[in-house]
N, C-alpha and C positions, 0 to 999 in steps of 0.2 A: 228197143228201149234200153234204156239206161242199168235198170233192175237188172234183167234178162243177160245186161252183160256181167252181172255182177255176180250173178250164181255161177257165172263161169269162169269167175275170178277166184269164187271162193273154193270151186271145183281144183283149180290152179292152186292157189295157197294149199288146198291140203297135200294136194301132192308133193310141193315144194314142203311141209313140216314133214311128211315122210320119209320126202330123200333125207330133210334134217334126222332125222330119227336115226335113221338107216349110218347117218354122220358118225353120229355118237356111240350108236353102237362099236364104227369102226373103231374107233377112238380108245375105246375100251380094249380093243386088242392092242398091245404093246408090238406088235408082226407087222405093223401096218408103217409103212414111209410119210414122212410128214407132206411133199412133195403132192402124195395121192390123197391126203386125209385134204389137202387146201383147193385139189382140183374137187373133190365128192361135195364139199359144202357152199364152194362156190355158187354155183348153180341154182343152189335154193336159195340162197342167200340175196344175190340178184333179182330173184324173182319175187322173192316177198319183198324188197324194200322197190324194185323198180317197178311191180302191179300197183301199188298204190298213188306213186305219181300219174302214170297212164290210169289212174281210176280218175283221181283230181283233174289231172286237165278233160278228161270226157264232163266232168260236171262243170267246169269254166266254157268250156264250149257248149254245151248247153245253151247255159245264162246266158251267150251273147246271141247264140239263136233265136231262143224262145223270145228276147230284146224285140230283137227286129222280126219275126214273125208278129208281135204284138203290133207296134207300129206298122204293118203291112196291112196288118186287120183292119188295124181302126182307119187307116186311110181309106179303104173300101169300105168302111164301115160311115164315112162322114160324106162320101160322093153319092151321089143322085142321080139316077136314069143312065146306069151305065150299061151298055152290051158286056155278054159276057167276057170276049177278047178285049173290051176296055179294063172291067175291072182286072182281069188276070196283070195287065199289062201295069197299072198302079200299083198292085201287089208285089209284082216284080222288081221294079224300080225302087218301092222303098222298102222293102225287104232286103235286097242288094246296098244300096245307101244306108244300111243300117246297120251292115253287118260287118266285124271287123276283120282283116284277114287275120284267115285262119289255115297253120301250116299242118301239113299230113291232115288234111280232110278232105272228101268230096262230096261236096254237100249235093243233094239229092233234086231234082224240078221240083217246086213248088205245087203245092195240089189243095182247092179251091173249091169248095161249092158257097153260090148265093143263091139267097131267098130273100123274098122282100123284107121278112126283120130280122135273119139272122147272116151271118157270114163264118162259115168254116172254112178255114185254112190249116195246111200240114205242110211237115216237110222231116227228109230222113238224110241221115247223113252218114259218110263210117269213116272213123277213125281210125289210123296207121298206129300199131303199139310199138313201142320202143322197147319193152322190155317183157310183154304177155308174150309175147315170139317165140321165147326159151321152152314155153310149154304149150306151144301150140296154137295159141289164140294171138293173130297176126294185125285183126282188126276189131272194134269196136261198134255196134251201130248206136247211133243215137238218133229216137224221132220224139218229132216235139209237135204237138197241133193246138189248136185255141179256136175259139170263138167267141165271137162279137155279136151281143145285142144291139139292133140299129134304134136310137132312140129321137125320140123327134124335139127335145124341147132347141132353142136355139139360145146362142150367149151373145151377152155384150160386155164387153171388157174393155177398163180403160187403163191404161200404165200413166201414172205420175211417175217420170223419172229427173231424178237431181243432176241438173245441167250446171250446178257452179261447178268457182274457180279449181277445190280442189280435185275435184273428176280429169284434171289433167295429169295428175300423178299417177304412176305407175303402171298407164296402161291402164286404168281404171274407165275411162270412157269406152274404149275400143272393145274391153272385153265385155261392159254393157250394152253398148249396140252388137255384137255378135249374140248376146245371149238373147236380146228383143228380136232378133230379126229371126235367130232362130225358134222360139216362142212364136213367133208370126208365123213362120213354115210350117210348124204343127200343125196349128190352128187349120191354116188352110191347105194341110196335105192334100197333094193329088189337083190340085186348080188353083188358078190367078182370081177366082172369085170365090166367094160363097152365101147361100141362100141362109146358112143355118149360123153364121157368124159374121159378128160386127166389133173391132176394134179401133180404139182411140187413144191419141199420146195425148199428154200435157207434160212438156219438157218445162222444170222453174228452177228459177234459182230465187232472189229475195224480190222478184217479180213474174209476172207469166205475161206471154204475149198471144193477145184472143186474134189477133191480124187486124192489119187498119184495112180492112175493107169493111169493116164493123161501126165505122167512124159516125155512121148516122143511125146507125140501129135504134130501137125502141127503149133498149135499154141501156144506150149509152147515156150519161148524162152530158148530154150537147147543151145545155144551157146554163150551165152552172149551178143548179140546183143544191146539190149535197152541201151537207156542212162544213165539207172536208177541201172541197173545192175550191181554187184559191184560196185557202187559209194562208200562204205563206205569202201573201203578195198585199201593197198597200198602196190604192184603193185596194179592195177584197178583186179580185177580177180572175175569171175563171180560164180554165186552160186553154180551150180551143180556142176563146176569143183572142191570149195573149198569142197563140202561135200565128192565127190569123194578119195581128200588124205584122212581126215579123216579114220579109222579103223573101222566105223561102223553107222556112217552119211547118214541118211536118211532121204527124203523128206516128209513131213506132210501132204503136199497139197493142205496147204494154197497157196494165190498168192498175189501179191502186183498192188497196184492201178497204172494202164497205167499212163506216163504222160500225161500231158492235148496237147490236149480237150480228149483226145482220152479215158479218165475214164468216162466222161460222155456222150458217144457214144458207138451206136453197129458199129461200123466200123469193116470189115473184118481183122483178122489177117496177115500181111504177112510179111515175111522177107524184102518185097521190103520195107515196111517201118518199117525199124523195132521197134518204139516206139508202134505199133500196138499189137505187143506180148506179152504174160503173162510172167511174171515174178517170180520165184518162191520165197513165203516169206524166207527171210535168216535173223535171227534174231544174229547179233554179238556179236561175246564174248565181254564182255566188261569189261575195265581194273581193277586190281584186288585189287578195294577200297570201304571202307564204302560207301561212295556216287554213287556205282553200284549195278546194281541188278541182272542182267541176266549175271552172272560170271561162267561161266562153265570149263574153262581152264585155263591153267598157262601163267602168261603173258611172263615169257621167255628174255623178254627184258625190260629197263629199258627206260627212258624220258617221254615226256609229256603225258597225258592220252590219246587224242589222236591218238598219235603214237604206242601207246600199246595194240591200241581198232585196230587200222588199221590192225598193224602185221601181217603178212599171214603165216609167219614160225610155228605158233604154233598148225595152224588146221592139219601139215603133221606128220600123224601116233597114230592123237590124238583120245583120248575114249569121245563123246560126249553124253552129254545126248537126249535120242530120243522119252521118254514118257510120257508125261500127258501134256506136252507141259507148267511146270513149271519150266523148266531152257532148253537153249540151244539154239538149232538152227531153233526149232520150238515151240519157247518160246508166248505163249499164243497162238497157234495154235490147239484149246481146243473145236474149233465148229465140229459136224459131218458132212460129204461130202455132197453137195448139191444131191439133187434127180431128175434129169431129170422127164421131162414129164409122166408119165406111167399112165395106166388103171389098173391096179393092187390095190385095196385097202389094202393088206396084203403091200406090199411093204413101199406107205405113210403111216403106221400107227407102222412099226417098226421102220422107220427114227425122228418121231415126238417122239417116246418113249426114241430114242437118246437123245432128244434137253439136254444139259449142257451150265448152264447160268455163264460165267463166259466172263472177257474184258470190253473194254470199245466200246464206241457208234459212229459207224460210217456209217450214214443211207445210203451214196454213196452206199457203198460197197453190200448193199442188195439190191437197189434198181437195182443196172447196172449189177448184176448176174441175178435179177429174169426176165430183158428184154433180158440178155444172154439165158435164159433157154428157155422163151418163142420165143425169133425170130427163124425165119426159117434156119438160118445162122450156122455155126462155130461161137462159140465152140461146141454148144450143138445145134444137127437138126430138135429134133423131134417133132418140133413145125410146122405148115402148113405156107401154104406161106399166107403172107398179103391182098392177093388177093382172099384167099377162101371167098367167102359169107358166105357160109356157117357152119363156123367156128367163135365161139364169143372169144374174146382173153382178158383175166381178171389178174388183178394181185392184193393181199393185202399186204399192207405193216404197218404191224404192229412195233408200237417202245415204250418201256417205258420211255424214256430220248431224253436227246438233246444230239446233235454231241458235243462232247468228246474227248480233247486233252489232256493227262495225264501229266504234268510234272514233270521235275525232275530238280532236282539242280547241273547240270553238265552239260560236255561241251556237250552232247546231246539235253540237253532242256527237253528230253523228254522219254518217253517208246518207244518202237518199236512199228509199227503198219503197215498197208499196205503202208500210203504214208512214211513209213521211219522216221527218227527223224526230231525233230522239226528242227535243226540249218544247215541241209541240202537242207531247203526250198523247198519241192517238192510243197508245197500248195503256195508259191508266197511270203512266210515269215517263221521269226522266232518266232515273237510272240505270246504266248500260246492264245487269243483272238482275234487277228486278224485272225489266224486259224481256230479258230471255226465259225467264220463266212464266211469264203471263204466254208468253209465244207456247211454250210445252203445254201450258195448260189451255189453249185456243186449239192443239191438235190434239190432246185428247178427248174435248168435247165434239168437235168435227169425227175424227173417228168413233163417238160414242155415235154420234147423229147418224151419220153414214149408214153403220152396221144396224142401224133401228128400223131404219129406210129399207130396209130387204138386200143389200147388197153385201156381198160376201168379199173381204177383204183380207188382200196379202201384204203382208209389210218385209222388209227387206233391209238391214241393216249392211253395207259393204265395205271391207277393212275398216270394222271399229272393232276391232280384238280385245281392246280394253276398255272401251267406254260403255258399260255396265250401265249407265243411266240412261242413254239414249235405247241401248237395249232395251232394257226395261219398259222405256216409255213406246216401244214400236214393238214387242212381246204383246202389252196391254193392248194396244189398237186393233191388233189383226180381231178375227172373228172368234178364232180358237188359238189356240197355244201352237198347234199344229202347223197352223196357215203363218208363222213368223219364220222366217230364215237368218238366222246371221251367217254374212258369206263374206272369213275373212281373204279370200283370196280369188281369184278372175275362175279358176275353175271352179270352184263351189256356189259363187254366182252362176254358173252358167247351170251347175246341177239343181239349181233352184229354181230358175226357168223351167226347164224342165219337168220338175215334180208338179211345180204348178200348170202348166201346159196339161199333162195327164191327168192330174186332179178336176182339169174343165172340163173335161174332152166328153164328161157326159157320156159314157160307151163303157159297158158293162162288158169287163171279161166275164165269161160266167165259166171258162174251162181253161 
């Protein structure tokens, strides 16, 4: 160990003050050649200032053993029904994958005992000195061991991550799907499945997409029910029906935010109330002027913008556009479909390779899917009930911006987004400011809700170095103080995965 070499460092040091001693003495003789007095102090001199590097890096080398012995642990410590030559052989593999190269070391076989709740592993290694050599002491050993308590609860976790426009900057996407996908590896060290964990994405930007294979569910609203429903269209006529005459009109999948309260609740679906129903995003053609942008059809009729934006004759037997979700009816409807719960890691790691950063910032909308994903309820089941013990229920919500009202200079106000245009007031107003703060304060009550729900939440704020208010408002959301990361840069993102990753993992170092 590490001590054991240190007594014999200090064994060393004294020697090397003696020969210093023995220096000084010289020194005092006036007999003595300068020549010999530079060779006698050399020596010790060397060896007190070069023992203490060779001490420093035995404790660096350490740290990244003990690293990856930890990770080694817990990967055996989260697998199931393994033979002994299996578990040895997972231990090895991420033990080695965890460990960084390390020069003048020979790190020692790996050594392993299982029992059905506990897992010991060790490991020895010796170190080459660079400078203990002068007195003797050539190499270093260092051994490090640990154990893992095996514990049985299991987790569900869902990741809200922010797929807008600006996640295209800086490598900001890329190094968040490396840091998810690494996050997913953890999880499921050592297998392509697992019995003891269940994760789920909801990638949003100023909308989320539940997938149009959703189209007739229970709790879509297919009939136009809600009040929100066709509001922008005159007669009132609801979405499916308009996409229906269309010639080739088809749903994206996106949905649009409940009215309140009911965006910032898991309340059940039903017709008996129908503001409870999803509502499917319907982005309208809008009238055919400089001052529009989402202009996909011919207005047909002539007066106020308005009245030409409202029109309903123009969607019957029309060719709409249906792809990339850059003009139409599913006009910035650009996110990939949310991912229910699954054990699957093939599954999460092909939805994550999906993510496309485009839209703007509406943190509602990911945080009230990923409590959609994770409750035991409709829409989405395959979450456990509230009530298991045995089950930890997690969510992160990552964002690189603040809630985001886009406007526009028309009689909209604004771009389409889940809650609708700005001058139809689904948020309580028309003003592009007074919005975005009703928006902060629809995610602070959702994150109040959430956390009351039993579900333990991480928040993540990524290059806002100086926006102290967003901080602020995703500081207050998390669970604890602890559970908030601000991560101005791709690597401290990634160290936040991480901590979080180990924070779940559930698996008691106890040595």
């Amino acid at each position: 160990m590490i001590v054991s070499s240190a007594k014999r460092m200090v064994l060393a040091l004294r020697r090397a003050k003696h020969l210093g001693s023995c220096a000084r003495n010289f020194l005092a003789n006036r007999a003595g050649n300068i020549g010999m007095t530079f060779a006698i102090t050399i020596v010790p001199l060397m060896t007190l200032v070069g023992g203490g590097l060779d001490y420093s890096s035995a404790i660096v080398i350490r740290q990244k053993m003990a690293t990856a012995l930890d990770m080694a642990a817990l990967a055996v410590g989260k697998a199931a029904n393994l033979t002994d030559g299996e578990a040895m052989a997972v231990a090895e593999r991420v033990f080695q994958a965890n460990l960084s190269a390390l020069d003048n070391v020979a790190v020692g076989q790996l050594q392993m005992t299982v029992t059905p709740g506990v897992v010991n592993v060790a490991v020895s290694a010796n170190m080459k000195t660079n400078f203990l050599g002068l007195v003797g002491i050539n190499e270093v050993p260092i051994n490090v061991q640990n154990q893992v308590v095996r514990a049985n609860r299991k987790i569900e976790l869902v990741m809200a991550l922010d797929n807008t426009g600006s996640m295209s900057n800086n490598g900001k996407m890329d190094a968040m799907k490396n840091a998810a996908n690494e996050l997913i590896e953890i999880m499921f060290m050592g297998a392509d499945t697992s019995d003891k964990v269940k994760i789920g994405l909801v990638p949003f930007s100023q909308t989320v997409n539940v997938g149009s294979q959703y189209r007739n569910a229970s709790w879509m609203d297919v009939n136009g029910l809600s009040s929100i429903n066709g509001e922008n269209f005159s007669p009132k006529t609801h979405h499916f029906e308009l996409l229906s005459r269309t010639s080739n009109g088809s749903w994206g999948g996106c949905v649009e935010a409940r009215p309140a309260p009911y965006d910032t609740t898991d309340a059940e679906a039903s017709s008996s109330t129908p503001d409870t129903l999803f509502v499917p995003y319907f982005a309208p053609d809008e009238p055919d002027s400089y001052y529009y942008i989402n202009r996909y059809l011919s207005d047909n009729v002539s007066g106020t913008y308005e009245y030409r934006q409202s029109h309903t004759g123009k969607y019957l037997n029309a060719t709409v556009y249906n792809s990339g979700g850059s003009k139409g009816p599913n006009y910035l409807c650009t996110t990939p479909p949310v991912t229910p719960l699954t054990n699957e890691k093939s599954t999460l790691k092909s939805s994550v390779a999906s993510f496309n950063p485009q839209g703007w910032t509406h943190i509602p909308m990911g945080l009230s899917w990923g409590w959609r994903l994770i409750s035991p309820g409709a829409p989405f089941t395959e979450g456990t009930s509230y009530d298991d013990q045995e089950t930890v229920k997690a969510m992160i919500l990552l964002t690189d911006g603040e809630n985001t009202i886009a406007p526009r200079n028309n009689h909209n106000k604004s771009y389409y987004t889940a809650y609708g245009y700005l001058n139809k007031q689904r948020l309580g107003t028309d003003s592009q400011y007074t919005a975005i703060t009703k928006l902060n304060g629809k995610t602070s009550t959702l994150c109040q809700n959430i956390k009351a729900a039993g579900i333990r939440l991480y928040t993540i704020t990524f290059d806002l170095a100086n926006n102290t208010s967003v901080q602020n408002l995703m500081r207050d959301c998390a669970s604890s103080p602890s559970m908030y990361f601000n991560s101005p840069t791709n690597d401290e993102l990634r160290n936040a995965f991480q901590t979080i990753a180990g924070d779940l993992s559930k698996l008691r170092l106890s040595k």
